[in-house]
VOPAGU-2260 file (C-alpha; in pm, 1 decimal, decimal comma):
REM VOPAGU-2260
SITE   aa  ch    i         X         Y         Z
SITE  UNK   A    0     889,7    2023,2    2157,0
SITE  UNK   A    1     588,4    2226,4    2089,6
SITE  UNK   A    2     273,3    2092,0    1894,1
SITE  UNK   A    3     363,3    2206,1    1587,9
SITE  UNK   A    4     663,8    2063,9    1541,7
SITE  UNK   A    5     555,8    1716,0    1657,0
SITE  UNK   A    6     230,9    1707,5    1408,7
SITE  UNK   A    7     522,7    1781,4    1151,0
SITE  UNK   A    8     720,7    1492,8    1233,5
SITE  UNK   A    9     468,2    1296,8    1258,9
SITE  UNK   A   10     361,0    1430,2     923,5
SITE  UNK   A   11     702,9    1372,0     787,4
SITE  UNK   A   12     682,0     966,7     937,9
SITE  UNK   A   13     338,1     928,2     797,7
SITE  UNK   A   14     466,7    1031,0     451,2
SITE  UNK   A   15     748,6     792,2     453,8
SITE  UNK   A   16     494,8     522,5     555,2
SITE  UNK   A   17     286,3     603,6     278,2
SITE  UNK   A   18     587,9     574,4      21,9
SITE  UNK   A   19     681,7     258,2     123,0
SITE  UNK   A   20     360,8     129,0     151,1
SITE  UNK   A   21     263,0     225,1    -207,6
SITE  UNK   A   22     653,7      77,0    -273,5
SITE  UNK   A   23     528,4    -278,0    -140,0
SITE  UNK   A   24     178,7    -203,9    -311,4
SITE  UNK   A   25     398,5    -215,6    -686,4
SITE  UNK   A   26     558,6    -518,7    -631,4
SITE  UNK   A   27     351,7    -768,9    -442,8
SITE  UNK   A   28     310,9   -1054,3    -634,4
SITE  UNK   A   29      79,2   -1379,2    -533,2
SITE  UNK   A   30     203,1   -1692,3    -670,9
SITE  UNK   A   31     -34,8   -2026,2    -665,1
SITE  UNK   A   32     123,6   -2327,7    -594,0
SITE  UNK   A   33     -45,2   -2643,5    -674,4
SITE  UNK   A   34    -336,8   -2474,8    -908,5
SITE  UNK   A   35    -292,0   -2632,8   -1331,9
SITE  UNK   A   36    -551,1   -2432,5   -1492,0
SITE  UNK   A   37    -778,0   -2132,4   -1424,3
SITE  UNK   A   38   -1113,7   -2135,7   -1229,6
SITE  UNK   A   39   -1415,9   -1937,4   -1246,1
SITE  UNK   A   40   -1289,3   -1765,1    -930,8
SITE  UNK   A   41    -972,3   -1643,2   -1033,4
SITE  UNK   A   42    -698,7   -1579,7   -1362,9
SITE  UNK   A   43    -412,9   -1749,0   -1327,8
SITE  UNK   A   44     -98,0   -1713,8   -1617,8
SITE  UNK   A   45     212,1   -1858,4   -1599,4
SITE  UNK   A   46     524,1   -1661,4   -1520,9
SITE  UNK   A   47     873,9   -1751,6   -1438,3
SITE  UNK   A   48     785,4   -2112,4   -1460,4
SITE  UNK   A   49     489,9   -2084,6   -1200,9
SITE  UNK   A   50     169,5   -2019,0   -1193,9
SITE  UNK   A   51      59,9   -1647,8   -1073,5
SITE  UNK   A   52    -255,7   -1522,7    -946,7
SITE  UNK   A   53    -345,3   -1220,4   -1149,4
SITE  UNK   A   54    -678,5   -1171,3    -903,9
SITE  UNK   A   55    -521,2   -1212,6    -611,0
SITE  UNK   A   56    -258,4   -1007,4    -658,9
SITE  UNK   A   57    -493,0    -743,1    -812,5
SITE  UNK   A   58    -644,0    -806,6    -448,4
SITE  UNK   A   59    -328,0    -736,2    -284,1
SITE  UNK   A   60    -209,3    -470,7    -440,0
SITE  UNK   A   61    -525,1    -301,7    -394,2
SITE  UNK   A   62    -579,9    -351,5     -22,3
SITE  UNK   A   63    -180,9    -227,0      32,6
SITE  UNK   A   64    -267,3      74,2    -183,6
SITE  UNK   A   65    -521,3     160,0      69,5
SITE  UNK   A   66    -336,3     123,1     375,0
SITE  UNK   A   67     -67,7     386,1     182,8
SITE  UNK   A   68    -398,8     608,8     139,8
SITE  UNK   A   69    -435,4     583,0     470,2
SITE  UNK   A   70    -114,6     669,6     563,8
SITE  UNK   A   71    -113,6     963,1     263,5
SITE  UNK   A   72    -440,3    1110,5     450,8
SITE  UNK   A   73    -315,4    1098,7     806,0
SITE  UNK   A   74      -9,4    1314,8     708,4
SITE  UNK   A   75    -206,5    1544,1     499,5
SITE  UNK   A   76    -412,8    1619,8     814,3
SITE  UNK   A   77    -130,1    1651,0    1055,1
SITE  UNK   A   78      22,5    1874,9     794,7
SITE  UNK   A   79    -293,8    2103,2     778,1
SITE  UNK   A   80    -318,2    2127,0    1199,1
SITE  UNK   A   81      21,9    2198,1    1172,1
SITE  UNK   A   82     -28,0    2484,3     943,1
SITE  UNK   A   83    -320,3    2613,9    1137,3
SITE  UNK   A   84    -152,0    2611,4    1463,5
SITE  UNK   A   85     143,6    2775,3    1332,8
């Protein structure tokens, strides 16, 4: 296998990361269990019958967004060696 094949499949798995990343990113939720009422430090609503953190899972969602960016990136540069080596 020569170079420029294996930055494209590494490309290609970076990509696939990055999709299921941003996947997990959309539907992490973070429940809190044991909180009645809303603090200074966070907004909590109830849903389903239990209280969810609306910060924390802003939190969440944005720090697995980022890892998916940094996935996203990676292939995007592999791609672009690719291309120039080609």
């Amino acid at each position: 296998m020569n170079w420029t094949a294996l930055a494209n499949w590494l490309s290609a798995g970076c990509a696939f990361i990055a999709a299921a990343l941003w996947l997990y990113s959309a539907r992490v939720e973070v429940w809190v269990d044991g909180q009645t009422s809303p603090r200074s430090d966070n907004m909590v609503i109830l849903k389903e019958g239990r209280m969810y953190d609306v910060t924390g899972t802003a939190e969440a969602q944005s720090r697995w967004s980022a890892y998916a960016a940094i996935a996203a990136a990676a292939a995007a540069i592999l791609q672009g060696l690719a291309l120039l080596k080609s």
